[in-house]
C-alpha positions in Angstrom: 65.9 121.3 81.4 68.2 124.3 82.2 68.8 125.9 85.8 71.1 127.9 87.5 73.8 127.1 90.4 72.0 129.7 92.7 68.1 128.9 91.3 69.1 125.3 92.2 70.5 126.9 96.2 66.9 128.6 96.4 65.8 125.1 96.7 68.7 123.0 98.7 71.1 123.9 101.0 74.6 123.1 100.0 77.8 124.5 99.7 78.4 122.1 96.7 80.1 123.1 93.8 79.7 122.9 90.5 81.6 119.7 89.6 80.2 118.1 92.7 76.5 118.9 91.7 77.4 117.1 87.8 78.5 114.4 89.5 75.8 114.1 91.7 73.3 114.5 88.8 74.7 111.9 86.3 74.9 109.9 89.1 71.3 109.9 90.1 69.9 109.6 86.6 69.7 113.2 85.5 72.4 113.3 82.6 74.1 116.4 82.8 74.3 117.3 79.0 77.1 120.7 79.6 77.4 123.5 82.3 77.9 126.8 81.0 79.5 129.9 83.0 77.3 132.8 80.4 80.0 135.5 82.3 83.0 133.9 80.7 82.8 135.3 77.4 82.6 138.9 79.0 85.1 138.2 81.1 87.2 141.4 79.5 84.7 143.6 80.3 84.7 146.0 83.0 82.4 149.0 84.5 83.7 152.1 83.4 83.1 155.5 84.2 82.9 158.2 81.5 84.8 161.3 82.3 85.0 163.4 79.6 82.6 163.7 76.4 83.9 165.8 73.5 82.3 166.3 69.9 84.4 164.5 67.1 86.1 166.9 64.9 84.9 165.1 61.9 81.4 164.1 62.3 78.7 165.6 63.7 77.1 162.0 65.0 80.2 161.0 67.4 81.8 161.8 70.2 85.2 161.0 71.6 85.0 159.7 75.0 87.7 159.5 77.9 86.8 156.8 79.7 88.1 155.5 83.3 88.2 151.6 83.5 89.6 151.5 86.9 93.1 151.1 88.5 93.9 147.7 86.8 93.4 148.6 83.5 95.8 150.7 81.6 97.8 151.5 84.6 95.2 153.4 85.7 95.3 156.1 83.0 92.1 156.7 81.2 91.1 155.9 78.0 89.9 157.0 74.3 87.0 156.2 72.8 85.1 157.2 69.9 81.3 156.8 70.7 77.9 157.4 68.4 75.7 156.3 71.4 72.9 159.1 72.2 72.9 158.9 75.7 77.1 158.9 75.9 77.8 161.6 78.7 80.2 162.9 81.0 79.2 160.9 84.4 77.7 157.6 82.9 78.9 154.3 84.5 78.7 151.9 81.9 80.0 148.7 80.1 83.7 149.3 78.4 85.1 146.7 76.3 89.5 147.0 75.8 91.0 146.0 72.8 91.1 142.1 72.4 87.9 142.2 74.1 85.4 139.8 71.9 82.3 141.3 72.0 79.7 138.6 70.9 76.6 140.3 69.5 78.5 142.0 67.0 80.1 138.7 66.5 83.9 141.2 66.2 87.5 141.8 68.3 88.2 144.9 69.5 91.4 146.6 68.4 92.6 150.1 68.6 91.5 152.2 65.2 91.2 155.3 63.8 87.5 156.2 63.2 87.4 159.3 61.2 90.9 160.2 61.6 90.3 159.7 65.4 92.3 156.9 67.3 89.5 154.9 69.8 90.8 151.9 72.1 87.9 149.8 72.9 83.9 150.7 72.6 81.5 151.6 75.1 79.0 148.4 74.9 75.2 148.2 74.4 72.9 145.4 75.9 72.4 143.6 72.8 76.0 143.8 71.8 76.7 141.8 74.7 74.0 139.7 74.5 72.3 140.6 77.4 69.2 142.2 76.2 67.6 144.0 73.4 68.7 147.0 73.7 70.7 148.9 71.2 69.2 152.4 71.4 72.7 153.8 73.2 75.0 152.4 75.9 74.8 151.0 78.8 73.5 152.6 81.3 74.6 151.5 85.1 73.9 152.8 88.6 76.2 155.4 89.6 77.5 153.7 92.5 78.7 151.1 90.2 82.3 150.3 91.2 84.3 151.1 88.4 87.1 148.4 86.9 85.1 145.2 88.5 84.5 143.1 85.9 81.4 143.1 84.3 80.5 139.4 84.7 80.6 139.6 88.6 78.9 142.8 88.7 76.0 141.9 86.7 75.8 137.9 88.3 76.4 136.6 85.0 78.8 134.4 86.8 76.3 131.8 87.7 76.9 128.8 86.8 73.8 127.0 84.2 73.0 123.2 83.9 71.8 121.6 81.0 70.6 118.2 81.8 68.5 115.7 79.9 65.2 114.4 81.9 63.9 111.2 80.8 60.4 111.2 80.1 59.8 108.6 83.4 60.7 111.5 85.5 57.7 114.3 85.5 58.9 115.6 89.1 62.0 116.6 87.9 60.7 119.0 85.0 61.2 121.5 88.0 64.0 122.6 89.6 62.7 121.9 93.2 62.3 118.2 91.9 65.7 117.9 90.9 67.3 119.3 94.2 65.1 116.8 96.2 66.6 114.3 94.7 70.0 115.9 94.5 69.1 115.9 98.6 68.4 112.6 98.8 72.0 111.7 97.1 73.7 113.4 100.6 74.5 116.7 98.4 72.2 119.0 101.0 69.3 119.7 102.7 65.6 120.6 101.1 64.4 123.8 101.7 60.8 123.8 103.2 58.7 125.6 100.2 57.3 129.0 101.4 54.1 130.8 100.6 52.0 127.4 99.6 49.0 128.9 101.8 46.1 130.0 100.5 46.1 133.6 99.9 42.8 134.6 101.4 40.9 137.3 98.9 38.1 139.5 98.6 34.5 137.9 97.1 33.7 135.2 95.4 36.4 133.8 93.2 36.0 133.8 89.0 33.5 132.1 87.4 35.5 128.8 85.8 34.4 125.0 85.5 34.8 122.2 83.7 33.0 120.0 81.7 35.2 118.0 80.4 36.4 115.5 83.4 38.4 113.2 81.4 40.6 116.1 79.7 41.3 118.2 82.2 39.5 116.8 86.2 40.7 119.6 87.9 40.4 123.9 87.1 41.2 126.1 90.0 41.2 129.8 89.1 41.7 132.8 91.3 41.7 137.0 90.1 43.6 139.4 90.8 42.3 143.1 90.1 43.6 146.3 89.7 47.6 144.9 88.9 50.2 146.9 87.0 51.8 144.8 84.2 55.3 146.1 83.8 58.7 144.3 83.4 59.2 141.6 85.7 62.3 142.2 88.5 65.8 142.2 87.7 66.5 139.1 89.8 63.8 137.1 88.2 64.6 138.8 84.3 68.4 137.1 84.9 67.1 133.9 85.8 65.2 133.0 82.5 67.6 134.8 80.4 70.3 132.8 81.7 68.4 129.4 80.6 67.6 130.9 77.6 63.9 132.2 78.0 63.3 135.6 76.7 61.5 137.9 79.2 58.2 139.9 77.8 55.9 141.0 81.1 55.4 140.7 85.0 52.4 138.1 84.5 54.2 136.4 81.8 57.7 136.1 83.4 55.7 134.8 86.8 54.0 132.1 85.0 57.4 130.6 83.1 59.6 131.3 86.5 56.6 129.1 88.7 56.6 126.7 85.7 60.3 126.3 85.5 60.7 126.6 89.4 57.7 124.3 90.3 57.5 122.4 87.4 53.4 123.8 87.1 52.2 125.2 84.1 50.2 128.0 85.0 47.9 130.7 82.5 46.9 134.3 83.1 44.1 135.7 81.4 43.0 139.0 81.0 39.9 139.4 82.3 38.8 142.2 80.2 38.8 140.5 77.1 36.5 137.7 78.1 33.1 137.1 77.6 31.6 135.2 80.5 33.0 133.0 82.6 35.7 130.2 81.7 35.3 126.6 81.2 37.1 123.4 80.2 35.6 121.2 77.5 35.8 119.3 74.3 36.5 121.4 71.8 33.7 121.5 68.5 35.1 120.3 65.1 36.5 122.8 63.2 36.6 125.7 65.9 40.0 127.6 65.9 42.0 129.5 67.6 44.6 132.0 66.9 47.5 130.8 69.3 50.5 132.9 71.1 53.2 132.1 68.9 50.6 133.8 66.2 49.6 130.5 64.2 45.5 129.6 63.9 44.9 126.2 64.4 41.6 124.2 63.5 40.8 121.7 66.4 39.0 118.5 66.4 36.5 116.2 68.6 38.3 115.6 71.5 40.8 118.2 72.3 40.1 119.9 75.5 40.2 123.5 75.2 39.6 126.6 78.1 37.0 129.1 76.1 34.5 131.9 77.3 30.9 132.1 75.7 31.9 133.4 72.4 35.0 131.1 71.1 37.9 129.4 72.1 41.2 130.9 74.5 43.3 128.1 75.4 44.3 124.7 73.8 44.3 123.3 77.0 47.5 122.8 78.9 49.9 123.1 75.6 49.3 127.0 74.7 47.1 129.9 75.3 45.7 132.3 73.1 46.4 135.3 71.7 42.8 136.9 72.1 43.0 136.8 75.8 46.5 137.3 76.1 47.8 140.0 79.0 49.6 143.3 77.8 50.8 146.3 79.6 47.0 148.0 79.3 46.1 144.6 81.7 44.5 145.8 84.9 42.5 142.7 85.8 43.4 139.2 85.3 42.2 135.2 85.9 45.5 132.7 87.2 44.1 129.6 85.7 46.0 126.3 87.9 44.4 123.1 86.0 45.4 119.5 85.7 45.2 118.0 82.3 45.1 114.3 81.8 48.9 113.5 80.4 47.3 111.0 77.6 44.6 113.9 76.1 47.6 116.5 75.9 49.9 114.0 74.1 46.9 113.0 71.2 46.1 116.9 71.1 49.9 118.1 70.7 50.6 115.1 68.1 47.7 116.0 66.0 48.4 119.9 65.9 52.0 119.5 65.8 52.5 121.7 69.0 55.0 121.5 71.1 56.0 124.1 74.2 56.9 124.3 77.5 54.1 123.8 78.7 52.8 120.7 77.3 56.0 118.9 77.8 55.1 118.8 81.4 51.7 118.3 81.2 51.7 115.2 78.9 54.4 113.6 81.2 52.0 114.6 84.3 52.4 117.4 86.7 51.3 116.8 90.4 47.6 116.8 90.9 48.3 117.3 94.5 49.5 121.1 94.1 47.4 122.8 92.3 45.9 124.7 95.9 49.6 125.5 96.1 50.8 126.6 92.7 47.9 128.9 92.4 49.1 130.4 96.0 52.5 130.6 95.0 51.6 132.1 91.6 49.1 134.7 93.2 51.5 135.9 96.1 54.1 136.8 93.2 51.6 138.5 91.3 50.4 140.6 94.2 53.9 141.2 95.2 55.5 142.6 91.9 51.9 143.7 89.8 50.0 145.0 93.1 46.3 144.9 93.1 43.8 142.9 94.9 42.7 139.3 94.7 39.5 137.4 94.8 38.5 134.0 96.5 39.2 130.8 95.1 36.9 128.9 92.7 38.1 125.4 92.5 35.8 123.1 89.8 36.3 119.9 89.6 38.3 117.3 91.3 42.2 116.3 90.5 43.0 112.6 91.1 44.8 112.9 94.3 43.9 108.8 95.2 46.8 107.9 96.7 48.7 104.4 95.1 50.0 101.8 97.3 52.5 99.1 97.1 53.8 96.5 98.9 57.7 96.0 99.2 60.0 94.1 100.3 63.3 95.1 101.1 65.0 91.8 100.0 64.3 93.0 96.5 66.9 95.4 96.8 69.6 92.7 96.4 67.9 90.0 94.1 67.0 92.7 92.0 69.6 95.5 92.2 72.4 93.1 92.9 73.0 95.5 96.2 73.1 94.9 99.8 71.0 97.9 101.0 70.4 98.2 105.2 66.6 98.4 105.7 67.0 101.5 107.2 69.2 102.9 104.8 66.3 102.1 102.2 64.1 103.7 104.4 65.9 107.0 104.8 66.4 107.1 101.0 62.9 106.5 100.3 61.4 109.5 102.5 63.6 111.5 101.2 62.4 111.3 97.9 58.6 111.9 99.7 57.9 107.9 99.8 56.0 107.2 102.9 56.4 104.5 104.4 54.5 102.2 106.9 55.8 99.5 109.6 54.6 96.6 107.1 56.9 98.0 104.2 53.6 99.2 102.9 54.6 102.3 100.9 53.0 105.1 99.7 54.1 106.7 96.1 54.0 110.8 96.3 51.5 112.0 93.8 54.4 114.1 92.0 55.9 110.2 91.1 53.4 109.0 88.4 55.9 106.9 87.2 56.2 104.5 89.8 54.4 101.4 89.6 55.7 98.5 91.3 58.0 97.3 93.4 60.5 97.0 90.8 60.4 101.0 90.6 61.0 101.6 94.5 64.3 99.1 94.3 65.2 101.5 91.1 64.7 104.3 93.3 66.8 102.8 96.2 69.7 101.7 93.8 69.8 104.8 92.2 70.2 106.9 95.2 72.5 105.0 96.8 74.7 104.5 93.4 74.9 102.6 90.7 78.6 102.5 90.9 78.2 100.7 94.1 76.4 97.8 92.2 79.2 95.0 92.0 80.5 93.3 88.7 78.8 89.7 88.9 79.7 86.9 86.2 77.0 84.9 85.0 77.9 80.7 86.2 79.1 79.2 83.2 77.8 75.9 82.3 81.0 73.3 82.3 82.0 72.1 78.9 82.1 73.7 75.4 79.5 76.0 74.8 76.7 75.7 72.2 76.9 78.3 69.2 73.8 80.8 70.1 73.8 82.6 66.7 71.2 82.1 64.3 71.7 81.1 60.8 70.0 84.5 59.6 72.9 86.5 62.5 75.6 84.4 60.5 74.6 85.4 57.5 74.6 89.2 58.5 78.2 88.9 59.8 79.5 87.4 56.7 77.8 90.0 54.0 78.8 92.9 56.7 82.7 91.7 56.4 82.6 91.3 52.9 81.2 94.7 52.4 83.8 96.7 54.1 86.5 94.2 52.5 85.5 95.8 49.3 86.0 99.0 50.4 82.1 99.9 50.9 81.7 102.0 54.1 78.9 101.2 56.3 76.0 103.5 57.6 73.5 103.1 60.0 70.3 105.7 59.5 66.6 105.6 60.6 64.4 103.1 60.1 61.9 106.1 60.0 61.7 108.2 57.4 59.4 110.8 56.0 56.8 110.7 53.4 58.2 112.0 50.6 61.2 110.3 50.7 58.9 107.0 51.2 57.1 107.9 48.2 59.9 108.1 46.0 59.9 104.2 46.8 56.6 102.9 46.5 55.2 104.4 49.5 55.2 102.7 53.0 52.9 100.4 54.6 54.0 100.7 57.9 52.5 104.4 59.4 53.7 104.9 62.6 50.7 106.6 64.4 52.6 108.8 67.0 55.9 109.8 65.5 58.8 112.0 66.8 58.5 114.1 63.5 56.9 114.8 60.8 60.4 113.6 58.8 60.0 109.8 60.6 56.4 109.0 60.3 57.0 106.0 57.9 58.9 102.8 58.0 61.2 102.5 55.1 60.2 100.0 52.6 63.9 100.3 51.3 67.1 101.2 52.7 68.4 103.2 49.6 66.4 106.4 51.1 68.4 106.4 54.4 72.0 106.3 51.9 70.8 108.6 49.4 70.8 111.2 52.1 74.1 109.7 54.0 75.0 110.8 50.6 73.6 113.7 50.1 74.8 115.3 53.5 78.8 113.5 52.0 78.2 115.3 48.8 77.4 118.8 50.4 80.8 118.5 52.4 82.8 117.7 49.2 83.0 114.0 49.3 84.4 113.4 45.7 83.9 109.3 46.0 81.2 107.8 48.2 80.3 104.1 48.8 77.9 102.9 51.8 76.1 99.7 52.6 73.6 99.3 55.0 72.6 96.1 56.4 69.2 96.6 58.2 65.5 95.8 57.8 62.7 96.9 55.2 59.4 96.7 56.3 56.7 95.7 53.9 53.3 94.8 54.3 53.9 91.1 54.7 56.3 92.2 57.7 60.2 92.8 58.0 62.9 91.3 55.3 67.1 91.8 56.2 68.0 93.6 53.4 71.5 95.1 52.7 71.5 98.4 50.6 74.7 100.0 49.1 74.7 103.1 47.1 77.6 104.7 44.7 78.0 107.9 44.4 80.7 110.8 42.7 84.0 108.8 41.0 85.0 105.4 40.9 88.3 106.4 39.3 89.8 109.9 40.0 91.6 111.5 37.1 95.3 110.9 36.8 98.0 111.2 34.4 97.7 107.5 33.4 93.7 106.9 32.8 92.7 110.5 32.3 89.6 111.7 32.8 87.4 110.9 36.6 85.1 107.4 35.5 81.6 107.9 37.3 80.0 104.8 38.7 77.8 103.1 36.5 75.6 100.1 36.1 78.5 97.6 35.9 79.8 98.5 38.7 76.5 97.8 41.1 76.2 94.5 39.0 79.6 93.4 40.5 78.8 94.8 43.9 75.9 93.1 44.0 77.1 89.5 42.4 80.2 90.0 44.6 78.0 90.2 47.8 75.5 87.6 47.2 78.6 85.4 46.5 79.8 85.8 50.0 76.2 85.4 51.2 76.1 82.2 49.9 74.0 82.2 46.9 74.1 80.2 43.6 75.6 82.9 41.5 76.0 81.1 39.0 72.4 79.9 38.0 71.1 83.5 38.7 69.6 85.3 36.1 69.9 88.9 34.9 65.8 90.0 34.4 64.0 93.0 33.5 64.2 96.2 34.8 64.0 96.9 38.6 60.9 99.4 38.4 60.1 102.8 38.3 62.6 103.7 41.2 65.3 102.6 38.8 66.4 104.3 35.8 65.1 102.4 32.7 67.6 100.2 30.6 70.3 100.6 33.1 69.1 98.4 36.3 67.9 94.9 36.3 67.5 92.2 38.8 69.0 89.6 39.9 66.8 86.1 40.0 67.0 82.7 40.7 64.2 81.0 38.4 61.8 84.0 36.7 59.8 84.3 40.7 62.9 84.3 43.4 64.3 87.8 43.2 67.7 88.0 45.3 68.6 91.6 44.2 67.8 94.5 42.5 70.8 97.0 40.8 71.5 99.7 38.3 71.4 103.4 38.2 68.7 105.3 40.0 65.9 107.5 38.5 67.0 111.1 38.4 63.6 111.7 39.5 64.7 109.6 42.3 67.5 111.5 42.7 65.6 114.7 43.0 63.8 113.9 45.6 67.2 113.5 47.8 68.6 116.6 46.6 71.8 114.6 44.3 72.4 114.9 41.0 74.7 113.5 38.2 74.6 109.4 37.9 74.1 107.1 41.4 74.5 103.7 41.5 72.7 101.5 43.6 71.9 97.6 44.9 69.5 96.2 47.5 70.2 92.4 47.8 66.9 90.9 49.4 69.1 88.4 51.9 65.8 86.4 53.2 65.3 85.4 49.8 68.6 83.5 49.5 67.6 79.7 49.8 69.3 78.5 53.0 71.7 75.7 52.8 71.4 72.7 54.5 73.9 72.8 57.8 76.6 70.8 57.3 78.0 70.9 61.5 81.7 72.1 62.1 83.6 69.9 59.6 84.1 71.4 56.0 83.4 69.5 53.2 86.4 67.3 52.1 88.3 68.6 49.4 88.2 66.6 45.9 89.3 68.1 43.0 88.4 66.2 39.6 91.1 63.8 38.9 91.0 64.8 35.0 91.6 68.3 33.4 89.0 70.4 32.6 88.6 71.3 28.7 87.6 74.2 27.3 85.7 74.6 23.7 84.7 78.4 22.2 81.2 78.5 20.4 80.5 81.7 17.6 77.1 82.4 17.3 74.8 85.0 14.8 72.0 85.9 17.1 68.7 88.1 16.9 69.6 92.1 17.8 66.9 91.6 20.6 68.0 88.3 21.7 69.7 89.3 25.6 73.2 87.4 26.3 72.8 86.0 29.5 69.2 84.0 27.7 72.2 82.3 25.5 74.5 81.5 28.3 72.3 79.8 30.2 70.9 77.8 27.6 74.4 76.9 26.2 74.9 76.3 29.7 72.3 73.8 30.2 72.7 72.2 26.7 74.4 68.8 29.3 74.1 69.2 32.9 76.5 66.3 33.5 79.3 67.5 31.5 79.0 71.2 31.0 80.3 72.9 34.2 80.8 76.4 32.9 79.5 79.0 30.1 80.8 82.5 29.7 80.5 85.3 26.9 84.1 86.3 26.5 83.6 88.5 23.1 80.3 90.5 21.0 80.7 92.7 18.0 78.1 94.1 15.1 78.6 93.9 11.9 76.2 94.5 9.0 73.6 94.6 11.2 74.6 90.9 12.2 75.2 90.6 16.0 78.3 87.8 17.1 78.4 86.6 20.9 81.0 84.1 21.4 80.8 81.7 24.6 83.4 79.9 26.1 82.1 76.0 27.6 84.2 74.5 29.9 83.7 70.6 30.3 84.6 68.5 33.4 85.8 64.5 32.3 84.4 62.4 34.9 86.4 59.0 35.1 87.9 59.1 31.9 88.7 61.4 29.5 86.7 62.5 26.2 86.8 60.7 23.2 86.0 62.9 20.0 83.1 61.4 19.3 82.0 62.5 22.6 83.1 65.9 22.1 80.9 66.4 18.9 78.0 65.0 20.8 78.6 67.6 23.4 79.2 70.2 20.6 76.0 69.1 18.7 73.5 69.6 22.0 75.1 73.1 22.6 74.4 74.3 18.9 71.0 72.3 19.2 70.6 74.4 22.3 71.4 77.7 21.1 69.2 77.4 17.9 66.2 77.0 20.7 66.9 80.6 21.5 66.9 81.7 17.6 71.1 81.8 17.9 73.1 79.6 14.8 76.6 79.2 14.5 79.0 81.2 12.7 80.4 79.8 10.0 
């Protein structure tokens, strides 16, 4: 929401300034997100006078200008300037810009140059060069009484200072400006101005012919014409105050509508009368009906949308955007102000199913007052009268806006045990009319119909804090309970801190992205079950049912700004079908090993490298490394014969690594080789709790031995299946089993494992030894593996 320092001094009378009025602002709720001064980058400017207006010697299409740019520029003396503006005269007042001047529509610094063998000092300006309008036809073109050498800025008003301020969606009333300098008077910063020209405007005959049928959508349709106007460009003063918060001004009737909906916060919609058919009414729209919008798209409606249409077809998709059949131009002589309330929840569905946002509906669906409507119309149709002329008819009001008043029941204790703030009663009171509470001798109060959010009492002590600062709350420690207290985190919160620490220990950075993501990148993983029905974009409609989309584009976006060597984890939440599993992600990207003079060429990441990530991090997790097994492939995600998972027993899958599909790839905009691992962390079996104390220390009281086994084994036979039988050849004695060497030759593959035995009380004999010996051959030959000879 974006106003000016004066727009906002229509409303409240204050001698504020502008740092008083952002503090102020943040300090009631309304988060001031900048303040821009729009005359500070034309500060260099001045009015100038053209004195002189020669042809150039050297082309036909220039002139060369002296212009005058008043006593405190140049020492008075006047200036050259080489012109190709039509309209540049002797006699204009206009807009000259000195060397060093930026000028920002042409996005370039002024210097002095020769144009055509001609030196020029400066440039006469145009309205689009400065960026205050569209045109670029010729020059500037000023009053004559302009005084020349003020600068520009403070002739023009661009001087006034514009807000920018983020409104949450709890607080409709201040989607207007008036709302937000009630409650800037309420905070002591000034008085509210009484609002003028709410009355009526008494016309002439019956008023238009609107209803509604469509009480749920839209109770409440008030309409009132006005004949025989002249649509031409709004006025100056009310042209500067939408440009300078960024709206672009097209007509009177347009301009009036924005600058009441932006002043008032009340949409408001001017038809023109003479391209209806009928009269106009407000119902469900018909499946499949259409209408050809003002932003110039067509979109097909549905049951239930409430729409404003004539006898023939559709206008308006009620309160989020009109249409373009019935929309005013200059040729508009006769025209229906349409002032309707539309039910917040039917205007959200609508504007989530077409995908529609604007101005408009951002009000609407937060709830606009149903209480003005009589008044917004008035307003609307005296500024209509006043800058279009013509005459206007009666008023036809159809339907009936819920007005019911809500009351609550408070007591003023809750301001304390709620707020933590000692507020007088009639300090809670005062703030609390001011804010258009009313307010009986019981503490029975009655909410303003412009504060739909308000429920409870809860809401009126929020309102009272609030006002009379937040700041003012006091610090307050919780008691704590004597003695040692009790560990609050969960096992699963452990677990998270532990994998987190070890992640950035190995140089992993981490990322936090969306839990939302769109359906694409979804589908590049499976697809997700969770659909979330009313989502903030098109691009977070799903849940993720991994985290490796959210890094692929951390990456992405790294890659595009020349990261050379990337490495993120995430530790978050998929969400399946079955519900939500803890999940850390980590994804590799670019070089593992940069080129240097003493290992050469860069090393890309590769398979290995997620394999030691991911063994590395469910280590520190806790889990039984070393009875997992390496399985299969990790699935169509995964790029085949270089990913596999990571299992305890063939069911129990604890991770999932490799190198991702370049299809998958694709689909995030990377190329070249990506790495990846998603370790499933509420798969790990948890381990018993042992309490505080750590397990006393007792190393074997005998030396381990080691013995190296050589076996021939089938091409297809995988090394990890001989491993772990070797390993489990005798539980009791057999502590370790590693492959320490492979090589082919004559189409005869060699793996060698080293065994390492633990001696329990005393130490092997050789005919113990063999034994051992003989039930790890006897165990390898189950697998189809003999031993070299």
């Amino acid at each position: 929401m974006k106003f000016t320092l004066s727009w906002l001094k229509e409303h409240l009378d204050t001698s504020a300034t502008v740092d008083e009025v952002a503090d102020a602002l943040t300090r009631v709720g309304l988060e001031v997100e900048g303040v821009e001064n729009p005359g500070a980058k034309l500060a260099a400017f001045r009015v100038a006078k053209v004195l002189s207006a020669e042809p150039h010697p050297q082309a036909d299409k220039l002139q060369v200008l002296s212009v005058d740019a008043g006593p405190d520029h140049n020492n008075g003396a006047p200036m050259q300037v080489v012109c190709g503006a039509p309209n540049a005269r002797a006699g204009l007042v206009g807009v000259f810009g000195p060397p060093g001047a930026y000028v920002p529509g042409a996005d370039i610094t002024l210097k002095v140059a020769a144009i055509r063998g001609v030196e020029s000092s400066g440039m006469m300006c145009s309205a689009r060069e400065l960026q205050i309008g569209e045109g670029h036809e010729g020059i500037i073109e000023l009053p004559a009484d302009a005084p020349v050498g003020t600068p520009f800025p403070d002739y023009a008003g661009l001087d006034d200072p514009v807000f920018d301020i983020s409104v949450t969606p709890n607080r409709q009333d201040c989607m207007g400006v008036r709302g937000i300098a009630r409650d800037l008077a309420a905070a002591g910063l000034g008085t509210l101005k009484p609002l003028a020209g709410t009355d009526p405007v008494a016309g002439e005959g019956p008023g238009p012919d609107v209803r509604t049928d469509d009480p749920k959508g839209c109770p409440a349709f008030y309409g009132q014409e006005v004949r025989g106007v002249a649509n031409g460009a709004s006025p100056d003063w009310m042209q500067a105050r939408l440009k300078a918060i960024g709206q672009k001004p097209i007509s009177a009737l347009v301009d009036i509508t924005n600058y009441v909906m932006i002043d008032l916060g009340r949409p408001l919609h001017v038809y023109d009368k003479a391209k209806l058919t009928g009269g106009l009414v407000a119902r469900k729209a018909v499946a499949g009906e259409q209408v050809l919008a003002l932003n110039g798209k067509t979109y097909t409606l549905s049951e239930g949308m409430t729409v404003i249409a004539d006898d023939t077809h559709v206008h308006d998709i009620g309160g989020i955007m009109g249409g373009e059949d019935s929309g005013v131009s200059e040729t508009t002589t006769d025209v229906v102000i349409e002032c309707a309330y539309f039910t917040p929840e039917s205007i959200a569905r609508t504007g989530q199913k077409l995908q529609l946002t604007s101005d408009a509906r951002q009000r609407f669906e937060r709830g606009v007052d149903p209480a003005f409507l009589d008044q917004g119309l008035a307003i609307a149709t005296r500024l209509v009268l006043d800058i279009c002329g013509g005459t206007s008819s009666g008023i036809t009001r159809a339907g009936t806006p819920p007005t019911e008043p809500k009351t609550l029941t408070y007591d003023p204790q809750l301001a304390e045990r709620l707020g933590g703030l000692i507020v007088a009663e009639d300090r809670q009171r005062a703030i609390l009319e001011s804010l258009g509470f009313t307010i009986a001798d019981d503490w029975t109060v009655t909410v303003p119909t412009w504060r739909r959010d308000v429920d409870g009492p809860a809401d009126l002590v929020e309102e009272v804090i609030r006002i009379e600062g937040l700041d003012n709350v006091p610090s307050t420690p919780l008691p704590r309970t004597p003695g040692v207290a009790r560990p609050t985190a969960t096992p699963m919160q452990l677990l998270e801190r532990k994998v987190r620490r070890a992640a950035a220990a190995r140089g992993l950075a981490e990322a936090v992205t969306w839990s939302f993501i769109s359906e694409n990148e979804a589908a590049a993983f499976g697809g997700g079950a969770w659909t979330v029905a009313n989502p903030i974009s098109e691009d977070m409609k799903v849940m993720r049912p991994s985290l490796l989309p959210g890094l692929l584009a951390a990456a992405e976006r790294n890659v595009k700004r020349g990261a050379t060597s990337i490495k993120l984890f995430e530790l978050g939440r998929r969400y399946l079908s079955d519900g939500e599993r803890l999940t850390l992600g980590v994804v590799l990207a670019g070089d593992a090993r940069p080129r240097g003079w003493a290992q050469g060429k860069a090393k890309a990441f590769d398979a290995f490298d997620a394999k030691a990530e991911a063994l590395a991090l469910l280590e520190a997790a806790g889990a039984p490394v070393a009875n997992l097994q390496v399985m299969g492939e990790a699935g169509e995600t995964w790029h085949p014969g270089q990913s596999a998972t990571l299992r305890l027993g063939p069911k129990t899958v604890l991770a999932a690594f490799g190198m991702l599909h370049p299809l998958t790839l694709k689909a995030f905009d990377l190329s070249g080789d990506v790495a990846a691992v998603e370790i499933y962390l509420d798969a790990i079996p948890a381990k018993r709790s042992t309490g505080f104390m750590r397990p006393a220390y007792t190393p074997p009281a005998l030396q381990a031995v080691t013995r190296d086994f050589a076996f021939l084994v089938p091409a297809e036979l995988k090394a990890g299946d001989l491993v772990r039988a070797v390993k489990g050849a005798d539980k009791g004695t057999i502590v370790d089993a590693r492959l320490f060497d492979r090589f082919v030759k004559d189409d005869q593959t060699s793996l060698a494992v080293e065994v390492t035995l633990q001696p329990g009380a005393k130490s092997f004999t050789d005919e113990e030894l063999k034994a051992i010996a003989d039930k790890v051959v006897a165990a390898a030959a189950k697998v189809g593996a003999t031993l070299r000879g």
